[in-house]
C-alpha positions as CSV (number, residue, x, y, z in Angstrom):
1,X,63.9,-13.0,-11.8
2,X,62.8,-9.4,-11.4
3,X,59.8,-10.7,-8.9
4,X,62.3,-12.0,-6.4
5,X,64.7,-8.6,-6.6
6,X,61.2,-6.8,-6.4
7,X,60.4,-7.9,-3.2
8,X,63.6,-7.8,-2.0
9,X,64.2,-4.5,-2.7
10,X,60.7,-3.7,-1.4
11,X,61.5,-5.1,2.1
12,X,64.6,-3.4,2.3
13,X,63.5,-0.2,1.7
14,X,61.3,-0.9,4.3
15,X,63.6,-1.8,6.9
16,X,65.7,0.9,5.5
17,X,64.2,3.8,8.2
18,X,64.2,1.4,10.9
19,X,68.4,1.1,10.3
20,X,68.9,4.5,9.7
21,X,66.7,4.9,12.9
22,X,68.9,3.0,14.6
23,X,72.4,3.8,13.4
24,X,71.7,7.4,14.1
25,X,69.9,6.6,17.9
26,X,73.3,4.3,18.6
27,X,75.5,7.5,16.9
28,X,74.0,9.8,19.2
29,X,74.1,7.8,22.0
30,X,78.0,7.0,21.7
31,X,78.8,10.9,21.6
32,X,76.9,11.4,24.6
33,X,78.5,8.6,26.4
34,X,81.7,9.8,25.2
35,X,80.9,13.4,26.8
36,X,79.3,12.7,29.9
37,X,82.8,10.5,30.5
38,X,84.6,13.2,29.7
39,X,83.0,15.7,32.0
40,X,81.9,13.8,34.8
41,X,86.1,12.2,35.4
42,X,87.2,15.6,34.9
43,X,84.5,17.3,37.3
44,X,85.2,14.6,39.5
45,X,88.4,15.2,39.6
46,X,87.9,18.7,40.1
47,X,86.1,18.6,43.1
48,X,89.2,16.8,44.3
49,X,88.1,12.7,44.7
50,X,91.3,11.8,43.6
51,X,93.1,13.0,46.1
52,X,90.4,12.6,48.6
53,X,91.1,8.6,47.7
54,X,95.1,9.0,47.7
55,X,95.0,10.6,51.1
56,X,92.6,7.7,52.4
57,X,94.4,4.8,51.3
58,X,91.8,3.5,48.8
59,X,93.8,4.1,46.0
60,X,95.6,0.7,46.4
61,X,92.7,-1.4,46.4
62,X,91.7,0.0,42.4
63,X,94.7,-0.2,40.9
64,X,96.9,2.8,38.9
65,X,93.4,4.4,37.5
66,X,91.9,7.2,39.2
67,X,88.7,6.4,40.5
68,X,87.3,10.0,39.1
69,X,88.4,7.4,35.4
70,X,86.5,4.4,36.7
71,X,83.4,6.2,37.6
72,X,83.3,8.0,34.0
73,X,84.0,4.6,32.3
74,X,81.3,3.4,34.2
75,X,78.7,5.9,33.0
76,X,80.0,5.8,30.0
77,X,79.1,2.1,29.5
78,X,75.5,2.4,31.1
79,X,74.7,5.1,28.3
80,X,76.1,2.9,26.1
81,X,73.5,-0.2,26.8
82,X,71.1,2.6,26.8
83,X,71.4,3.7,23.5
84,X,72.3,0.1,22.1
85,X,68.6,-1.2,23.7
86,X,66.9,2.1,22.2
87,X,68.5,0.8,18.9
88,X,67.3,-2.9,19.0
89,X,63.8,-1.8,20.4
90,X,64.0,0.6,17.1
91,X,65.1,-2.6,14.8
92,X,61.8,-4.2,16.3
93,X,64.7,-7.1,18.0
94,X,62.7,-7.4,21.4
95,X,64.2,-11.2,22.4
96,X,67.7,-9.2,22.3
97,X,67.1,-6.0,24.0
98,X,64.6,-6.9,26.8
99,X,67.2,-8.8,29.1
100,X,69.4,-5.9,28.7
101,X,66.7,-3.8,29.7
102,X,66.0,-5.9,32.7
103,X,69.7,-6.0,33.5
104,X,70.1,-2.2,32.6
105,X,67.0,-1.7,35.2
106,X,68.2,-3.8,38.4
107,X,71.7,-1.7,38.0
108,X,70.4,1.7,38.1
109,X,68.0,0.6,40.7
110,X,70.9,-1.2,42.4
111,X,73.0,2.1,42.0
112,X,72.3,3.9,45.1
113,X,73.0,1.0,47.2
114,X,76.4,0.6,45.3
115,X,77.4,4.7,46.4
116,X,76.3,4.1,49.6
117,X,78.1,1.2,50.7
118,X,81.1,3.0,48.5
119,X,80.6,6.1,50.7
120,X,80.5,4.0,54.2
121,X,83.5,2.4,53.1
122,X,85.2,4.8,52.4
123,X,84.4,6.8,55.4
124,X,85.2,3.3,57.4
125,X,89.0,3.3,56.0
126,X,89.9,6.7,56.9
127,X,88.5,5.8,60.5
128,X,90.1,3.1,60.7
129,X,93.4,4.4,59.3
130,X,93.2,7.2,62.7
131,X,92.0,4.1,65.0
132,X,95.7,2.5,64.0
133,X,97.6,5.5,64.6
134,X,95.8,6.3,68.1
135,X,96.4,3.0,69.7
136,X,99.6,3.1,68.4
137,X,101.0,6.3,69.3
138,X,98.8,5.4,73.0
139,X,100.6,2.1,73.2
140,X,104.0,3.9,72.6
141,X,103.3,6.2,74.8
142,X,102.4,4.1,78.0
143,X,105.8,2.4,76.8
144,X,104.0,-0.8,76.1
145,X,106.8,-2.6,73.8
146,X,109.4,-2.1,76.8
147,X,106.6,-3.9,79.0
148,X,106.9,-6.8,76.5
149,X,110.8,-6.8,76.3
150,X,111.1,-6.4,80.3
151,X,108.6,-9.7,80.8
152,X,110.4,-12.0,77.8
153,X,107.6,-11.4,75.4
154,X,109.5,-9.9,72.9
155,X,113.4,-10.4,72.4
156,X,115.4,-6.8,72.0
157,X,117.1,-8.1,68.9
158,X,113.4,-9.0,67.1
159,X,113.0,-6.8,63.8
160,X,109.7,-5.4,62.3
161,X,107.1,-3.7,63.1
162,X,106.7,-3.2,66.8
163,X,104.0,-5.3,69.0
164,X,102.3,-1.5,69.4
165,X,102.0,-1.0,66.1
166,X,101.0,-4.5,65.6
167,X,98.0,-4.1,67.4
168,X,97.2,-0.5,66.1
169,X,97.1,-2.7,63.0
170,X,94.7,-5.4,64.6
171,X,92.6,-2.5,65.4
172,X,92.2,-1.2,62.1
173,X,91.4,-4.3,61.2
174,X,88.4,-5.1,63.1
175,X,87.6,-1.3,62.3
176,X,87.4,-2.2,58.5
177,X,85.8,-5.5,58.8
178,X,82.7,-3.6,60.8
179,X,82.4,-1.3,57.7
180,X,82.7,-4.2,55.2
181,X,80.0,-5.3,57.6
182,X,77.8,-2.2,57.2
183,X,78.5,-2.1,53.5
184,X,77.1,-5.8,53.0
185,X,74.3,-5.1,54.7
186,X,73.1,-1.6,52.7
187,X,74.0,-3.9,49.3
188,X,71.6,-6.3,50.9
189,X,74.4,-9.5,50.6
190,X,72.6,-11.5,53.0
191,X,75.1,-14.5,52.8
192,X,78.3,-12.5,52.5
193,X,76.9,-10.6,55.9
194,X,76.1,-13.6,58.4
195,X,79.7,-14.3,57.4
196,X,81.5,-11.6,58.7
197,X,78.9,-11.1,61.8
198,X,79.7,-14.5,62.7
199,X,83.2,-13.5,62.5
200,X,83.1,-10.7,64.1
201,X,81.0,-12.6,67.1
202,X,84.6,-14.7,67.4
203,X,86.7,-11.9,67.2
204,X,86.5,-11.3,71.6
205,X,87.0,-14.9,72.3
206,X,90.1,-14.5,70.2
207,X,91.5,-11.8,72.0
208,X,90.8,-13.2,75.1
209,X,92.4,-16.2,74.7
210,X,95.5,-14.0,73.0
211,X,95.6,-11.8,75.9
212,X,95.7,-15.3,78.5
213,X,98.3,-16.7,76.3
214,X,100.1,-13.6,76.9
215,X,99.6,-13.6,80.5
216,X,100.9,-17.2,80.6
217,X,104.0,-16.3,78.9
218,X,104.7,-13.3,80.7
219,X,103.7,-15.5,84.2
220,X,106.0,-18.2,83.0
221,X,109.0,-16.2,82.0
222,X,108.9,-14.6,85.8
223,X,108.0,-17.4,87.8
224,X,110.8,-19.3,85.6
225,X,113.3,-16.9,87.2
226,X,112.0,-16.9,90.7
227,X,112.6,-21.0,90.7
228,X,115.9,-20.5,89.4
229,X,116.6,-18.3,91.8
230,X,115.4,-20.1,94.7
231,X,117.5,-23.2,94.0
232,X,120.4,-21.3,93.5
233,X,120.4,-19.6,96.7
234,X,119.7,-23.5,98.4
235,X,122.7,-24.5,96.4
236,X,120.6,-27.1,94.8
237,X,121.5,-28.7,91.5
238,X,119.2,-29.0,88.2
239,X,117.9,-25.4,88.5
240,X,117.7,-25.0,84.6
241,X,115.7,-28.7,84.4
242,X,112.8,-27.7,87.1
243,X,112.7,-24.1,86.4
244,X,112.0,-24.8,82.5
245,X,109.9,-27.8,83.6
246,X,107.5,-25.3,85.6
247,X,108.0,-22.2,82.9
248,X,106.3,-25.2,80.1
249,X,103.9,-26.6,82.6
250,X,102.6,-22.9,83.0
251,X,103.3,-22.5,79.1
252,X,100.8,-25.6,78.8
253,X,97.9,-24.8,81.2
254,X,97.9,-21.4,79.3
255,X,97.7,-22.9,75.6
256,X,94.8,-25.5,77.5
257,X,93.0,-22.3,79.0
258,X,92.9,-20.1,75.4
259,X,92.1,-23.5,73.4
260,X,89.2,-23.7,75.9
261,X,88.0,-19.7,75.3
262,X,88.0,-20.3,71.3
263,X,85.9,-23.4,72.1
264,X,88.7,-25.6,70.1
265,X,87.3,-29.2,70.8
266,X,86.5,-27.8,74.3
267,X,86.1,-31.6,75.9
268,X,88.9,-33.0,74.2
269,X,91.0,-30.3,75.2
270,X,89.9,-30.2,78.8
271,X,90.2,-34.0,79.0
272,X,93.3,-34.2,77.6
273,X,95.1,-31.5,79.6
274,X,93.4,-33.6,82.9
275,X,94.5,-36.9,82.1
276,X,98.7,-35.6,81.1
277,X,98.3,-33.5,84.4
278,X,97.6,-36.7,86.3
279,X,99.7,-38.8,84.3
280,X,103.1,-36.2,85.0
281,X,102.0,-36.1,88.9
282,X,102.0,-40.1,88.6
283,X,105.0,-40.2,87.2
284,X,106.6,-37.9,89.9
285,X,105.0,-40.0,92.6
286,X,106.3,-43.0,91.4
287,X,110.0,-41.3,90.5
288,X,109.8,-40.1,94.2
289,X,109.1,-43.7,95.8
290,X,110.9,-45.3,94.0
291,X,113.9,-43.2,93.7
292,X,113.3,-41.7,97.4
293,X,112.3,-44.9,99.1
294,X,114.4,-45.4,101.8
295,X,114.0,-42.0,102.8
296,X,110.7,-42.0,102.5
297,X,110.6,-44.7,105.2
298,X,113.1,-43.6,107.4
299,X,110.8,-40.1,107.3
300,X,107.7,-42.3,108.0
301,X,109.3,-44.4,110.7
302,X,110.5,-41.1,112.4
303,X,106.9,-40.1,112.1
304,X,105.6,-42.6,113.7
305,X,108.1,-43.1,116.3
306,X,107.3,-39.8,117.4
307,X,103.5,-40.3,117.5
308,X,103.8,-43.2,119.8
309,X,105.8,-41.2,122.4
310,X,103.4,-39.1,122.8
């Protein structure tokens, strides 16, 4: 019995220093981490980031912590792997603390990528935030949503945010997705960046066919009016029936013409809108002879009455 306990004893003391070694490396390592938190937040803080981040905006996209917090918890945990490696490598536990130490390598080395990208971004969001408020105090200005209201686009009694500011919006928009963009490709997110450059590439055929749907309606709308008009003045009867008939074939072409910019099932579209156009002016063929026929002779008769005279 007192062989066993020898040797126990014996390997214990021997792996005694090695735990000591460690407990105090880990010790000392945790104090540290729990200073450098301390002082970097508060000299973060100091040099005003906090309120650099308010002012931006950013401060909705982290949450209630201050970001001058985050970036000390986030040294404080890197120190804390540190130290916790430095103690298994001390213990002689290699399997354990080599993949931290791989993973503790590729996010220090990965850490200058990370600010940079945070830096752009941020940078990006403050542009993008004046990029909104110029086009929308320029739209305003040029008295752009009275445009809209004049031409039917927008009814007088619509609430919400105003088609100006709508579109100061859309520009930010596209301002923050080219940052994103930028910040994907200094963090070297391949994947992630073809993405949004893909998007971005469809973005203009978007607006394009937005701005012709807007044209159509606007074109509608008045050319709506002008047939009403007319057959009012002729004292003809179904105004409302052939001036909304020609405000929704205009309405149609339009939605046919921005389907066809977006590249929407570009044939199928095309053919589809062909073969309704030629079915409708079928249809009013066939309404007009047969509806119209003894006119329609009567006319031709006249016609060719006339032709053998002369």
């Amino acid at each position: 019995m007192v062989v066993p306990f020898q040797e126990l004893l014996t390997k214990l003391l021997q792996v005694l220093p090695a735990l000591l070694g460690a407990a105090v490396t880990f010790t000392v390592g945790w104090l540290v981490a729990r200073v450098v938190r301390q002082i970097s937040a508060r000299g973060l803080a100091a040099l005003g980031l906090d309120a650099a981040v308010e002012r931006t905006g950013v401060q909705s996209l982290v949450g209630p912590r201050l970001l001058s917090s985050i970036a000390g918890t986030v040294l404080y945990y890197l120190i804390l792997l540190a130290a916790m490696v430095t103690a298994l490598n001390t213990l002689g536990l290699h399997p354990i603390s080599q993949p931290i130490t791989a993973m503790l390598t590729t996010v220090v080395a990965y850490l200058p990528r990370m600010v940079s990208a945070a830096f752009v971004v941020a940078v990006g969001l403050v542009l993008a935030r004046v990029v909104r408020e110029l086009v929308t105090n320029l739209l305003a200005g040029v008295a752009f949503d009275g445009f809209l209201t004049r031409i039917g686009f927008v009814r007088p009694e619509t609430t919400g945010p105003s088609p100006s500011r709508i579109i100061g919006t859309i520009a930010m928009a596209i301002v923050i997705l080219l940052v994103a963009g930028e910040g994907l490709e200094i963090l070297q997110l391949v994947v992630l960046s073809r993405l949004l450059e893909r998007l971005l590439l469809f973005l203009p055929h978007l607006a394009i066919a937005t701005l012709i749907l807007g044209a159509g309606v606007a074109i509608a709308t008045y050319v709506q009016g002008l047939v009403r008009t007319a057959i009012e003045r002729t004292h003809g009867g179904g105004a409302e029936v052939i001036a909304g008939t020609t405000k929704y074939a205009i309405l149609i072409l339009a939605a046919v013409m921005a389907l066809e910019q977006i590249g929407v099932a570009r044939q199928i579209v095309v053919m589809g809108f062909g073969l309704s156009f030629g079915a409708i002016c079928l249809g009013l063929a066939l309404a007009f002879g047969l509806g119209a026929r003894d006119t329609a002779g009567d006319y031709v008769r006249r016609m060719v009455t006339r032709s053998e005279q002369r």
